[in-house]
FIFIPA-181315 format. One record per residue (C-alpha): x, y, z; residue number from 1; residue in one letter. Coordinates in Angstrom, 2 decimals, always signed. Layout:
<sites>
SITE       X       Y       Z  nr rest
SITE       X       Y       Z NUM    a
...
</sites>
This chain:
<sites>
SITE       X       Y       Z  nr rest
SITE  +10.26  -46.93  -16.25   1    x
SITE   +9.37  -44.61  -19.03   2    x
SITE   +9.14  -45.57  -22.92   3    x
SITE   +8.82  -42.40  -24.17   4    x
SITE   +6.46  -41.19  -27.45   5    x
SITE   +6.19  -38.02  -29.17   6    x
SITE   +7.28  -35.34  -26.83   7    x
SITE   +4.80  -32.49  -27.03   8    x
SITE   +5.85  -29.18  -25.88   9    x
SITE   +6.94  -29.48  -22.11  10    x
SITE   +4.76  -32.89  -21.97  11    x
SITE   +6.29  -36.02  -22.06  12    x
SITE   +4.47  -38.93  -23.09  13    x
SITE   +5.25  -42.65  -22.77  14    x
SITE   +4.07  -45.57  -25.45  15    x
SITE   +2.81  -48.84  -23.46  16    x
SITE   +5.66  -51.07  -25.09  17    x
SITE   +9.35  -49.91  -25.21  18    x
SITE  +11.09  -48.21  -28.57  19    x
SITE  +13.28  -50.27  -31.06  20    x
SITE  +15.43  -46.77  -30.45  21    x
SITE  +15.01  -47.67  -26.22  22    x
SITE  +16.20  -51.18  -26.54  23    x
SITE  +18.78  -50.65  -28.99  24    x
SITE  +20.16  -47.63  -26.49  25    x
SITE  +19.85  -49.81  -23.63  26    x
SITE  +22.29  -52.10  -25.88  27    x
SITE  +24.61  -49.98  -26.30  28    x
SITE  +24.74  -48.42  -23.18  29    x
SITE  +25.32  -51.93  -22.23  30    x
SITE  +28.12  -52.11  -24.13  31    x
SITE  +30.14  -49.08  -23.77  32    x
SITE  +29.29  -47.27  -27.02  33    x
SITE  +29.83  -43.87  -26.97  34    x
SITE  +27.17  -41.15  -28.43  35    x
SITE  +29.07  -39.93  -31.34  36    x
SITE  +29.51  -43.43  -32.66  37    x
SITE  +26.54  -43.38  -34.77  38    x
SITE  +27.42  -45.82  -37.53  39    x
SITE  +27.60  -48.74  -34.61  40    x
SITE  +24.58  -47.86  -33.14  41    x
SITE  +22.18  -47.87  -36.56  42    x
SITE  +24.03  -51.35  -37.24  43    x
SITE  +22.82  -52.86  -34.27  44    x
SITE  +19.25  -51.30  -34.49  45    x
SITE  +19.30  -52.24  -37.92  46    x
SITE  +19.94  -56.11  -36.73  47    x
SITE  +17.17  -56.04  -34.11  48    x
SITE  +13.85  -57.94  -34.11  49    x
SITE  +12.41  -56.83  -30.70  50    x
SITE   +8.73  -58.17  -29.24  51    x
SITE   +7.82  -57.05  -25.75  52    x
SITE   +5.12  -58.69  -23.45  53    x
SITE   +3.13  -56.74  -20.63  54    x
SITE   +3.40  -58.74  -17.41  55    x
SITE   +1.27  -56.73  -15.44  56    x
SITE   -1.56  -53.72  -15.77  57    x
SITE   -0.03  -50.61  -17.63  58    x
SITE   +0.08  -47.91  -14.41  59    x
SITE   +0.73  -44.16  -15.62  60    x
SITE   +1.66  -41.57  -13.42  61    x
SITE   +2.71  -38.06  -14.25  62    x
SITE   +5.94  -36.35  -12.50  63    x
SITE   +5.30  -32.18  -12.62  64    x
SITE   +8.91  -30.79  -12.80  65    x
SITE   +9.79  -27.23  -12.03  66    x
SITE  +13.67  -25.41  -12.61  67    x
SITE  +14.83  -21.76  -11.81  68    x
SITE  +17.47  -21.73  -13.96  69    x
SITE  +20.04  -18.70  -14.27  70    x
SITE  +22.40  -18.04  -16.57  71    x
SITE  +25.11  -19.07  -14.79  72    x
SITE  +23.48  -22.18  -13.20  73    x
SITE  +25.66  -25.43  -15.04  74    x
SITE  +24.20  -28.87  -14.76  75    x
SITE  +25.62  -32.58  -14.68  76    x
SITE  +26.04  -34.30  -18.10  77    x
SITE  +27.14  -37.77  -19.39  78    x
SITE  +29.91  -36.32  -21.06  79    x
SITE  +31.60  -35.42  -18.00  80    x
SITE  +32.08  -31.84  -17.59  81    x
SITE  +29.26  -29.16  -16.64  82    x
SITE  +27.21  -27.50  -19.43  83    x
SITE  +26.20  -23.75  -18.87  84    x
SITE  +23.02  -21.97  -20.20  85    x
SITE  +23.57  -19.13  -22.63  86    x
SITE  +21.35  -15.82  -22.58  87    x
SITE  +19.82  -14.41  -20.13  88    x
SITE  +17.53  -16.14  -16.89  89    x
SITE  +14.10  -16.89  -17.47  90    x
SITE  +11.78  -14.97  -15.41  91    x
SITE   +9.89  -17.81  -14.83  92    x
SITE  +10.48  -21.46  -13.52  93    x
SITE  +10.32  -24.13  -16.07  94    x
SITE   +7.54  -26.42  -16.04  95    x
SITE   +7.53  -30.27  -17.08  96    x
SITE   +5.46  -32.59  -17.10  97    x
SITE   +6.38  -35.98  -17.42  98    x
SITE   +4.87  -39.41  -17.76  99    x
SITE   +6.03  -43.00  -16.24 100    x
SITE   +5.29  -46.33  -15.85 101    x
SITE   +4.25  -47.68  -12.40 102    x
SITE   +5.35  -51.09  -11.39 103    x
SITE   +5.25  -52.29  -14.55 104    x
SITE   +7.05  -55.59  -15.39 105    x
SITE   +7.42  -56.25  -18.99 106    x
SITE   +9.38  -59.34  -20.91 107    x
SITE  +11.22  -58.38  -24.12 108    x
SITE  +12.54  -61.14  -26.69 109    x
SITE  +14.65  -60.11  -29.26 110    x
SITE  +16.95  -61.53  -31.95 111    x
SITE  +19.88  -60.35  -33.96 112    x
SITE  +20.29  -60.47  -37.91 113    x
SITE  +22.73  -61.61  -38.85 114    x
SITE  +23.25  -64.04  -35.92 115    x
SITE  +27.32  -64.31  -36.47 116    x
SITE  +28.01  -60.37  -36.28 117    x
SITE  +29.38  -58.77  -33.72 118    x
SITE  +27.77  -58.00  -31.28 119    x
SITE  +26.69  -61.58  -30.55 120    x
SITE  +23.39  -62.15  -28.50 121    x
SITE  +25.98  -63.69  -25.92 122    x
SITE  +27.91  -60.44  -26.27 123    x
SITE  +24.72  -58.71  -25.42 124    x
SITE  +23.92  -61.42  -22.84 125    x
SITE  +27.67  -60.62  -21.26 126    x
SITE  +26.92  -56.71  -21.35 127    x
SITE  +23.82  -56.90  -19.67 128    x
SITE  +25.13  -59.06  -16.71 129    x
SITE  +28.22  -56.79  -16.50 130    x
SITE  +27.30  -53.13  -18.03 131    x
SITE  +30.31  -51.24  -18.99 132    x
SITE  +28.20  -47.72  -17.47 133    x
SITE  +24.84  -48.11  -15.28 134    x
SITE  +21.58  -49.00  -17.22 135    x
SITE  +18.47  -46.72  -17.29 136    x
SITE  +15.14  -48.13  -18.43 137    x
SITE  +14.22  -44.71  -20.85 138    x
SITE  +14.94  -42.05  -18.40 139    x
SITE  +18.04  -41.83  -16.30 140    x
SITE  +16.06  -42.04  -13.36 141    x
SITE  +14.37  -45.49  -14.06 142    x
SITE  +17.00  -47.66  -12.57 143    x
SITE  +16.23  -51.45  -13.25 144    x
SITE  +14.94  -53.12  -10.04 145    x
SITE  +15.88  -56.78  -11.20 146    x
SITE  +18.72  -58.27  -13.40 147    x
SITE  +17.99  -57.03  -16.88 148    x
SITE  +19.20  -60.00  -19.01 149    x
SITE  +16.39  -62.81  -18.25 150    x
SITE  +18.03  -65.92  -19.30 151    x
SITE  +17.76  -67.79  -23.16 152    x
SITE  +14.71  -69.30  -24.72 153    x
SITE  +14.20  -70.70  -28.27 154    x
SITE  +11.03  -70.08  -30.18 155    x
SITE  +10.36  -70.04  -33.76 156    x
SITE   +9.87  -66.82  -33.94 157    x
SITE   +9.60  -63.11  -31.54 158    x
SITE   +5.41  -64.06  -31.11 159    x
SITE   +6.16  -67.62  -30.20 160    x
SITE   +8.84  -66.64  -27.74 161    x
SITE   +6.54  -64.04  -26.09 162    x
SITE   +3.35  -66.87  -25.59 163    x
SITE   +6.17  -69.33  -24.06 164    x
SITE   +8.97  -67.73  -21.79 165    x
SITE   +8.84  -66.98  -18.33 166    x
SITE   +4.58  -66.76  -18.29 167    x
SITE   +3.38  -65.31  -15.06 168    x
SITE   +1.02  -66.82  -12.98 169    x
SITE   -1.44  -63.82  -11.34 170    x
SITE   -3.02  -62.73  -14.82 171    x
SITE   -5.24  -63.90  -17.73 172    x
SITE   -4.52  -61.86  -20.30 173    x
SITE   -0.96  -60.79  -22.10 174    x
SITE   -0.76  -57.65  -24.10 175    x
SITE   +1.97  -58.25  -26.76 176    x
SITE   +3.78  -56.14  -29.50 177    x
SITE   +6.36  -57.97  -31.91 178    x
SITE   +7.32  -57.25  -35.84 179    x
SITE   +5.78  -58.02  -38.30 180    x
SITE   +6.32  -61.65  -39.96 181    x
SITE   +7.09  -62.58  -36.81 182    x
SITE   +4.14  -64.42  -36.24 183    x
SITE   +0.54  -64.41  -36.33 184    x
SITE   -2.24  -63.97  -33.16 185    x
SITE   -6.14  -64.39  -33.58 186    x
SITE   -7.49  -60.83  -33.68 187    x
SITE   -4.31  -59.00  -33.70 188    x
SITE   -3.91  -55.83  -35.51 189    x
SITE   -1.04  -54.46  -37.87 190    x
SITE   +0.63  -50.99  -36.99 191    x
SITE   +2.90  -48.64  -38.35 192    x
SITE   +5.42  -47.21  -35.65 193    x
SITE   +8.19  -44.25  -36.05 194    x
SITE  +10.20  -45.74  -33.41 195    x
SITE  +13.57  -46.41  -35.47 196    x
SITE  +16.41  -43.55  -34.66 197    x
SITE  +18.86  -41.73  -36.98 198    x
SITE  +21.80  -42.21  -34.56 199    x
SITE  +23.89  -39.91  -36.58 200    x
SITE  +21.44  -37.05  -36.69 201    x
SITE  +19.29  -37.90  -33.59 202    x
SITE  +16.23  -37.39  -34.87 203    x
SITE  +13.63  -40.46  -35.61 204    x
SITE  +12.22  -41.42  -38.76 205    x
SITE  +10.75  -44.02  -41.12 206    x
SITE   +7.79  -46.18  -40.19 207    x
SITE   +8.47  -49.98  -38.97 208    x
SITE   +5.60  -52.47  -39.12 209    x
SITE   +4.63  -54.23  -36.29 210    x
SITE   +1.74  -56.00  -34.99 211    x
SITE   -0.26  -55.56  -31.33 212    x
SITE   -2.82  -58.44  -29.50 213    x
SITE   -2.98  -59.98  -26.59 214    x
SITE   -3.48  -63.93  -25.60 215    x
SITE   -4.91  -66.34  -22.83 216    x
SITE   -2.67  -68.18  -20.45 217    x
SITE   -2.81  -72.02  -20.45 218    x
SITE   -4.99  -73.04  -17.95 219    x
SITE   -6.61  -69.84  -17.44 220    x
SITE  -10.45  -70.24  -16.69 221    x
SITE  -13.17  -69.41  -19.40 222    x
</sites>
């Protein structure tokens, strides 16, 4: 899986926890929205409270990606037809690097505000179980290797959720991410995240406040 960061040049980096933009794409996706309708995917971004949990060791490894492309070379797209280049063929291959996630499991609680709207979190439940296209985990190439929706658990808040669903039992420690006033964790530390998308002009902006720590497992030795 891949939950990409700041793309720099031909480099493509990846965060450790997923995007409020990822999730909320993986949503929609989910659901059948299309790309142009913009207004229905900043309203259900703008209803999200995501939190993520690290299950296992974060594992990078970097793909290196090369294309000769011509000008008449036409690749696949999601709109369904072929897209063409325009200009002339570059002399040179193109070069990409790009970063992923090994192996890595990670649990992701989330609520919707307000509850009532549609989509409901059993809408979303529904949609995950039964995806109106195929689900990608940040790249199109990161297929999901498990079911995707991971069943219903009530905490009183994203942190609390995180520290009590599903806990594996081969680790000590839990890296966690969740929003802020969402919950409080002893030596946790508040960021500032551009991870929120303009749907209508693609671009992201903005800052949204979260907060990052990690926790012991019950029963873990001292």
């Amino acid at each position: 899986m891949a939950f990409g960061g700041e793309t720099i040049d031909n480099y493509g980096v990846i965060r450790d926890f997923p995007a409020l933009s990822m999730v909320t794409g993986l949503l929609a996706n989910a659901l059948g929205y299309r790309r142009e309708e913009s207004e229905w995917h900043d309203r259900l971004q703008a209803r999200l409270l995501v939190g993520a949990r690290l299950d296992r060791d974060v594992q990078r490894l970097t793909d290196f990606q090369t294309a000769q492309l011509g000008k008449d070379d036409k690749g696949w797209t999601t709109w369904g037809f072929a897209e063409g280049r325009r200009g002339d063929s570059y002399k040179s291959p193109h070069l990409r690097y790009r970063d992923y996630h090994a192996s890595l499991n990670v649990l992701v609680a989330l609520r919707l505000e307000p509850a009532a709207e549609f989509p409901t979190l059993d809408d979303l439940a529904q949609a995950l179980d039964h995806p109106a296209r195929p689900l990608f985990i940040g790249r199109k190439t990161c297929l999901p290797s498990r079911r995707v929706f991971a069943g219903w658990h009530e905490a009183e808040n994203v942190l609390a959720a995180l520290q009590t669903a599903q806990l594996p039992g081969k680790t000590r420690y839990l890296r966690v991410q969740w929003p802020e006033g969402e919950g409080i964790l002893a030596g946790d530390r508040p960021l500032d995240l551009c991870d929120e998308r303009n749907w209508r002009s693609g671009v992201h902006g903005g800052w949204r406040p979260v907060r990052e720590g990690s926790f012991v497992l019950p029963g873990s030795p001292t």
